[in-house]
C-alpha angles and dihedrals in degrees: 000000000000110000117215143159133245127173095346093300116115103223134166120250088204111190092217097161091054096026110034137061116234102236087053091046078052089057105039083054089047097047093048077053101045089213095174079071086063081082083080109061097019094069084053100049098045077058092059090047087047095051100041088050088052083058106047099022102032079231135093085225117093100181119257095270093056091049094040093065100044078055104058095037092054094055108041090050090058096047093057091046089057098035088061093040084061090043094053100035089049099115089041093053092048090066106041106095083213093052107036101091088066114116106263105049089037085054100238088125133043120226085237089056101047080051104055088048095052092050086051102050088050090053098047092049086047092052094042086045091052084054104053100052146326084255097047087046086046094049090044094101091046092049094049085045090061099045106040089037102065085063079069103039092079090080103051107027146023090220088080088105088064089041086059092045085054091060099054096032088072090067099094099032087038085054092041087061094043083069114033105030092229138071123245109207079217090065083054095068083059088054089054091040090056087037102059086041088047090043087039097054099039085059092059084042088050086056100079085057101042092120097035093060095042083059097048094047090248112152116226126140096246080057099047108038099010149238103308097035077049103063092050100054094055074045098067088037089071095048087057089049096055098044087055093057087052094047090041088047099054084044089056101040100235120174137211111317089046080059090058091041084069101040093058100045084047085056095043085057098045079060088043096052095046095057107066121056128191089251089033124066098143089112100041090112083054089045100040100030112035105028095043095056095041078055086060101038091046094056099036084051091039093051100045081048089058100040089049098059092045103061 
């Protein structure tokens, strides 16, 4: 790999197609991507598919086509977003002990590259989006404004937490739409469910940088009130989390094994929350990797469980 300098950024010129075996330039993509944390928002938005197909086709099957394309949009929407997270915190990154192994600062990934594949994924979300339906294609650019905006909001609020939760908060209603063509405000209590966990999680997450992003002038509420007011504050997230899948799911009419569904992700975040300490972070990748996407996995199965016996 030949090093050079444009425009004052130090980027790599990396010869992939020559140098690097395909399956390792896969990973490299995959890993600047963190597709394994796809497991948090999917099982939410295959929720949303299920319900909106209950409604328009009296079955929890939308038809692979149908799928298919959630799917893809999905994840190329998230790709995209994470692609240009890693773009624009580059030089951050670069300077976090805990970050700087990523792609781009190690070197593994040009700026050109992570670019390109940006612009790609975009494109392909757009495309998916034009073949599901005239209102997915319409909301496109506001979904691609929430999830590529939160990479930006660290610089100017400590909200950013919620802003991320947001993101990944439209995937149910996003797939609900994908389906039916329309939006049903009930749908909207799962985007805020997802919105206050995701919020919630990203808070115990924001703990390890507290300091790091004091000193960079990035804004996060670990930064800004600390870790124990922290905590309470992803605390009282999750209550809120919570609170919303009870109230979506007497909107909407679920039945028992929803129920459970709920019971089982309050009592995963109870875990969650009892593992990390202000003086104690050893355990936040438990916290923030294996429990949160146990949360997703428990209400999506619960809930097909549910929708399944009562049809």
């Amino acid at each position: 790999m030949a090093i050079a300098k444009w425009a004052g950024t130090l980027y790599v010129l990396p010869a992939m197609a020559n140098t690097t075996a395909p399956f390792r330039t896969l990973r490299i993509y995959l890993e600047m991507i963190k597709i394994e944390h796809s497991i948090f928002a999917l099982p939410f938005a295959l929720m949303g598919m299920m319900l909106g197909s209950l409604r328009v086709h009296q079955s929890i099957w939308p038809g692979w086509a149908t799928f298919g394309l959630i799917v893809v949009a999905m994840v190329s929407s998230r790709s995209a977003a994470m692609a240009f997270n890693r773009i624009v915190d580059r030089e951050f990154d670069a300077e976090n002990a805990r970050t700087a192994m990523r792609a781009i600062p190690a070197g593994l990934l040009s700026l050109r590259h992570a670019n390109l594949f940006m612009f790609a994924s975009i494109a392909i979300f757009i495309g998916a989006s034009a073949l599901l339906n005239p209102l997915a294609l319409a909301l496109s650019p506001v979904a691609l404004l929430a999830t590529l905006g939160y990479s930006l909001s660290k610089r100017f609020t400590w909200l950013c937490h919620f802003i991320l939760g947001f993101s990944l908060g439209i995937a149910p209603a996003a797939a609900y739409i994908a389906v039916t063509g329309r939006l049903d405000p009930a749908v909207v209590l799962l985007t805020f469910a997802v919105m206050f966990w995701t919020a919630g999680f990203d808070i115990i997450y924001a703990l390890q940088d507290a300091e790091f992003d004091r000193d960079h002038a990035l804004r996060s509420i670990p930064a800004k009130f600390g870790r124990r007011n922290a905590l309470v504050i992803s605390r009282v997230s999750h209550v809120l989390a919570i609170g919303l899948l009870i109230k979506a799911g007497v909107v909407l009419n679920l039945g028992t094994w929803y129920w459970i569904g709920v019971a089982l992700a309050a009592a995963l975040l109870a875990y969650e929350q009892s593992l990390v300490k202000p003086d104690d972070l050893s355990r936040v990748n438990m916290a923030f990797f294996t429990l949160n996407g146990w949360v997703s996995v428990a209400v999506f199965v619960c809930t097909w469980f549910d929708r399944m016996g009562a049809r």
